[in-house]
C-alpha positions as CSV (number, residue, x, y, z in Angstrom):
1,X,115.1,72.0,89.3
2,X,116.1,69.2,92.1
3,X,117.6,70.4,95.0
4,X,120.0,68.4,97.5
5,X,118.5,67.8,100.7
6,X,119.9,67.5,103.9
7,X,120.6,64.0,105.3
8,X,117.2,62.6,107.0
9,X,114.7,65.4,105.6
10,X,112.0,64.1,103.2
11,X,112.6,65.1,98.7
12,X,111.5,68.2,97.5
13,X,107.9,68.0,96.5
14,X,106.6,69.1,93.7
15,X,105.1,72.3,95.0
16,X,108.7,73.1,96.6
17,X,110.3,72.9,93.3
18,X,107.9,75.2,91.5
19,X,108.6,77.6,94.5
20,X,112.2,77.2,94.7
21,X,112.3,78.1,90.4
22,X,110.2,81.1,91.4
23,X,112.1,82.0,94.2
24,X,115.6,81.7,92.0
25,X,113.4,83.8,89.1
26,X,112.9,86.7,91.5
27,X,116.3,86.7,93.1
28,X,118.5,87.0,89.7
29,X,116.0,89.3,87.9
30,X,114.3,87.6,85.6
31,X,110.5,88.3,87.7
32,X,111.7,91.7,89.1
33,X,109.3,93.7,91.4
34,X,106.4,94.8,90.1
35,X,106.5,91.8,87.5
36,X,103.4,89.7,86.9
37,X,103.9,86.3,87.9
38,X,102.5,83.6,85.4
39,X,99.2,82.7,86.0
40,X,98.2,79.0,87.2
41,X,97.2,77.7,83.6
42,X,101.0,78.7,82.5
43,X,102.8,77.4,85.8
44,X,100.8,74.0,84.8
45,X,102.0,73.8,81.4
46,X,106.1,75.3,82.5
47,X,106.1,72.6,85.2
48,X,104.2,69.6,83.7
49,X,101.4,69.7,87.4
50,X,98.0,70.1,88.3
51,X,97.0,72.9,89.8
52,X,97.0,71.6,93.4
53,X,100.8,72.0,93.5
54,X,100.8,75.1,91.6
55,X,98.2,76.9,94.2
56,X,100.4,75.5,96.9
57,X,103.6,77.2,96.1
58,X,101.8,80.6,95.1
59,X,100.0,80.1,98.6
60,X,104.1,80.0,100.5
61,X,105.2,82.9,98.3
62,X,102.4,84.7,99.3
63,X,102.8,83.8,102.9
64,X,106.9,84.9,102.5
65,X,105.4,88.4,101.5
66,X,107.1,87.7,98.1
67,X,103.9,88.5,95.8
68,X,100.8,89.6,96.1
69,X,97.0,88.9,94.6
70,X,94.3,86.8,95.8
71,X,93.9,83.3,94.0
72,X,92.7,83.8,91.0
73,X,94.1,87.1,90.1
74,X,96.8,88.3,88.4
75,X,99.6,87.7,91.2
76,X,102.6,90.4,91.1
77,X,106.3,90.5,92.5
78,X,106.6,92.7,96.0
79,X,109.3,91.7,97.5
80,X,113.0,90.5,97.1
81,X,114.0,87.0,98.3
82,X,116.1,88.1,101.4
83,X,119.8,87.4,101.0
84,X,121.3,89.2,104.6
85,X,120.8,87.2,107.8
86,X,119.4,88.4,110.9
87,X,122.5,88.8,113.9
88,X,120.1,87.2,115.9
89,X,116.6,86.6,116.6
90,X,115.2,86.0,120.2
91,X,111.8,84.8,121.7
92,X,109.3,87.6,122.6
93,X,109.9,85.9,126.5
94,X,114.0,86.8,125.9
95,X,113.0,90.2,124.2
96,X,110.6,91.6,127.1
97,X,113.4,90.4,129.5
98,X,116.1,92.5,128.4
99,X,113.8,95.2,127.5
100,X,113.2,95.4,131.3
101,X,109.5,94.3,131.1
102,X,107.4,91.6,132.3
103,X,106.1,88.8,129.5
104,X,103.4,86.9,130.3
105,X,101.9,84.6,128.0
106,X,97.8,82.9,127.8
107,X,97.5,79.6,126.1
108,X,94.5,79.6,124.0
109,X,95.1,76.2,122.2
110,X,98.1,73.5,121.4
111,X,96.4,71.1,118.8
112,X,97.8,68.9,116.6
113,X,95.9,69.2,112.8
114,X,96.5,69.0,109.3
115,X,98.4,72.2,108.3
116,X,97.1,75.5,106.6
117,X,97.4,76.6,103.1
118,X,100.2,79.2,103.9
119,X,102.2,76.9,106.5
120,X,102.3,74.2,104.1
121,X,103.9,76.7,101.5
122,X,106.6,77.7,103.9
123,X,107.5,74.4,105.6
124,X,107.3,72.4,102.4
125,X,104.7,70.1,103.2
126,X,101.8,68.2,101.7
127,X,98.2,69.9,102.8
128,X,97.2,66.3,104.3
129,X,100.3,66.5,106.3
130,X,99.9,67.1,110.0
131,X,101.1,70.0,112.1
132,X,101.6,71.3,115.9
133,X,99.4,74.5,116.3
134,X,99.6,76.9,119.0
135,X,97.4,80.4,119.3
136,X,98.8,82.2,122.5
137,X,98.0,85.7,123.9
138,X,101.0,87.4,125.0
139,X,101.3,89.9,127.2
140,X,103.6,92.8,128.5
141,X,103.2,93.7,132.3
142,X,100.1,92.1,132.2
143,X,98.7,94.0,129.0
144,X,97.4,92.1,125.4
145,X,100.4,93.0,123.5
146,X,100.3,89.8,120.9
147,X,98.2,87.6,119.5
148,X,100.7,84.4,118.3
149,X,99.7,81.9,115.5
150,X,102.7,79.5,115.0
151,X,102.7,76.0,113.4
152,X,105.7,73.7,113.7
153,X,106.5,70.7,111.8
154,X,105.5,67.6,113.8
155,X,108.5,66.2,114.7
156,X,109.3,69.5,116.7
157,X,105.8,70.7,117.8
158,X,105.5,66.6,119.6
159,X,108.0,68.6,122.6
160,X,105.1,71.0,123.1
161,X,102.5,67.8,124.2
162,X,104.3,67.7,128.0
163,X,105.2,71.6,128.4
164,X,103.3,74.2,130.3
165,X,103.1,76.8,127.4
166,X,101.8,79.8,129.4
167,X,105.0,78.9,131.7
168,X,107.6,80.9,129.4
169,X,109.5,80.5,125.9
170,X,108.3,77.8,123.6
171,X,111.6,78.4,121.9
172,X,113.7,78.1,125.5
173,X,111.8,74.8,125.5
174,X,112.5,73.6,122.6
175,X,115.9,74.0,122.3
176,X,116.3,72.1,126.0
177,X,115.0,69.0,123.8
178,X,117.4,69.4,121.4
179,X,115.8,71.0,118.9
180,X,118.3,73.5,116.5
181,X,116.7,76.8,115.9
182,X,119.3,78.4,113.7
183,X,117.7,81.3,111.6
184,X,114.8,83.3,110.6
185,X,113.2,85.2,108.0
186,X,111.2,87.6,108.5
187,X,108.3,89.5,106.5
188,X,106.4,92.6,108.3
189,X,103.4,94.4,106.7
190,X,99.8,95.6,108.4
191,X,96.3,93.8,108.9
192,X,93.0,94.7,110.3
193,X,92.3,92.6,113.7
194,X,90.0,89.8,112.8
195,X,87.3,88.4,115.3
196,X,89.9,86.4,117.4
197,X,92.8,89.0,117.2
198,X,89.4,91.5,118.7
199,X,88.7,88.8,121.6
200,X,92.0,88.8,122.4
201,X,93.5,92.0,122.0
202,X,89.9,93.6,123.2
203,X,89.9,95.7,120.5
204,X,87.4,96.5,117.6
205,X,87.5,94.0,114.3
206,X,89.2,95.8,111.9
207,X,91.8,97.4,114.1
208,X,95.1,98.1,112.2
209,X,97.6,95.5,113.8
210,X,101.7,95.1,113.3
211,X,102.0,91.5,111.7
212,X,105.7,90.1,111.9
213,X,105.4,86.6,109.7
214,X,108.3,84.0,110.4
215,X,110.1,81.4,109.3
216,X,112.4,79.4,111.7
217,X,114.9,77.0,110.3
218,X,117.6,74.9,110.8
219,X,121.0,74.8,109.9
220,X,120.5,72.6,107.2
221,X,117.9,75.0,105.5
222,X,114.8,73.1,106.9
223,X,112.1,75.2,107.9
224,X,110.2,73.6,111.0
225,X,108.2,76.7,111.8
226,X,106.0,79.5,110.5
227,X,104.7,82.2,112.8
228,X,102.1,84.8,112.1
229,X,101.8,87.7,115.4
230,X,100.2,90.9,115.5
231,X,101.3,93.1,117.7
232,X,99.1,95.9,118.8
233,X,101.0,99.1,117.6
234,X,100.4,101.0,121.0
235,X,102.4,98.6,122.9
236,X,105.2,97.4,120.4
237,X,107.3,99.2,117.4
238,X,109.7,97.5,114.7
239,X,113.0,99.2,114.8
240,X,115.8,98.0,111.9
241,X,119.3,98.8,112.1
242,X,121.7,98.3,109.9
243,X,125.2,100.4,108.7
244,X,127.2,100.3,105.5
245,X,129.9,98.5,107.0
246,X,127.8,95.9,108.8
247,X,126.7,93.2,106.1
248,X,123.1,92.1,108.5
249,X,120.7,94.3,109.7
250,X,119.2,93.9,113.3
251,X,115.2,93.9,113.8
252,X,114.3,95.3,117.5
253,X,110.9,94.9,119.2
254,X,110.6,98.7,120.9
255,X,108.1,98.7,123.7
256,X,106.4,101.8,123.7
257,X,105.6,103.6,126.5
C-alpha cells in the first residue's frame, strides 16, 4: 500500500493510498470498465478510514475521468488508467504560435486559497491545504476561444505572484524559474457552459463546451498542477494520432476555421 516518494515531496496521505490501490485495481483487471466501484461504507471498512479520505480519493478519480457517479451513488469504472505518454504537450501560447494564430490571454483572477475537492484528488493534498488559482480567458486572434481553470501546488503557483499573466505562457514562465514540467495526462469529455464559462465565452449557460482536464507533473511522478479548460467547439477541435508502430499517441489542438 506505501509508495516510495521522491526525495523532498511530503508521504502519501491516506486518501493517496486508497487512490493509488484503486488506480492499481483498475489497471490489472480486477475493477474493469463498467465495474462498480465499492461504495464509501466498504472502502471504510477495506482501508481502516473515515469517510473524509475515502470521498477525497473517489473525488481525484472522478476528476482523472476514471469513474463516474455523483457522491452518493453507486460510482462505476469508465476509464483505463493511462499507460502511453504523450510525445509532447505544449502551452495553448506555443500551440496558437505554430498553428500560425494569434493567442491572447485575459486574467480574470490569480488567488491563492485552499484547494478544491477535485484538485486536491489529483495533486495529493489535504482539503485545508493551500493552492495558486488562476481563471484566464484565452483567446485566438482576438476571439473567446478558452475559458482556463488551473490550480498549482504552492510552491510552484508562488512564481505566478510577480508575473504579468495576460503577458504570455504561464508555463514559459514557469519553467524560466526553474520549475520541471515533465508530463501530462490528459482526460477529454463534454460540459454545458456554466454562468462564468457564458460571461466569458458570451455564450448561452448550457452551451456544449470541449473540456480537456490535466495533470502536469514532474519527473519524479509529482503532480503540481490540475487544469480544467473548455474550449468553445467552433474555434478549437481535438485531433489524436497515433500508428501501430509508434508506442505514444499525439493530442493536437486544430483551430477551425
Amino acid at each position: 500500500m506505501t509508495s516510495p516518494t521522491p526525495s523532498g515531496d511530503r508521504p502519501r496521505s491516506l486518501h493517496q493510498k486508497i487512490g493509488d490501490e484503486l488506480r492499481a485495481q483498475i489497471a490489472d483487471g480486477r475493477l474493469p470498465i463498467g465495474a462498480a466501484v465499492p461504495s464509501e461504507s466498504e472502502l471504510c471498512r477495506q482501508f481502516s478510514v473515515s469517510r473524509g479520505p475515502v470521498r477525497q480519493a473517489l473525488s481525484g478519480l472522478r476528476a482523472e475521468g476514471i469513474i463516474a457517479g455523483s457522491q452518493g451513488a453507486t460510482a462505476r469504472v469508465v476509464g483505463s488508467v493511462p499507460t502511453q505518454s504523450l510525445t509532447s504537450f505544449l502551452s495553448f501560447t506555443e500551440w496558437a504560435h505554430s498553428s500560425g494564430r494569434q493567442p491572447g490571454q485575459h486574467t480574470v483572477e490569480v488567488a491563492k486559497r485552499t484547494v478544491g475537492a477535485d484538485a486536491a484528488g489529483v495533486l495529493g493534498l489535504d482539503l485545508s491545504d493551500l493552492v495558486v488559482d488562476v481563471l484566464r480567458l484565452r483567446l485566438l486572434d482576438e476571439e473567446p476561444a478558452m475559458v482556463e481553470r488551473t490550480s498549482f501546488v504552492l510552491d510552484v503557483g508562488r512564481h505566478l505572484f510577480d508575473f504579468d499573466s495576460d503577458s504570455g505562457s504561464i508555463f514559459v514562465h514557469l519553467s524560466s524559474c526553474g520549475v520541471e514540467l515533465a508530463a501530462a495526462r490528459h482526460t477529454f469529455d463534454a460540459v454545458p457552459a456554466d454562468d462564468v464559462d457564458a460571461r466569458l465565452l458570451d455564450v448561452e449557460i448550457g452551451t456544449p463546451l470541449l473540456r480537456e482536464r490535466r495533470v502536469t507533473s514532474t519527473s519524479a511522478g509529482r503532480p503540481v498542477e490540475y487544469s480544467d479548460d473548455r474550449y468553445l467547439p467552433g474555434r478549437v477541435t481535438f485531433t489524436v494520432s497515433n500508428t501501430v508502430a509508434a508506442p505514444h499517441s499525439v493530442i493536437r489542438l486544430v483551430p477551425d476555421d
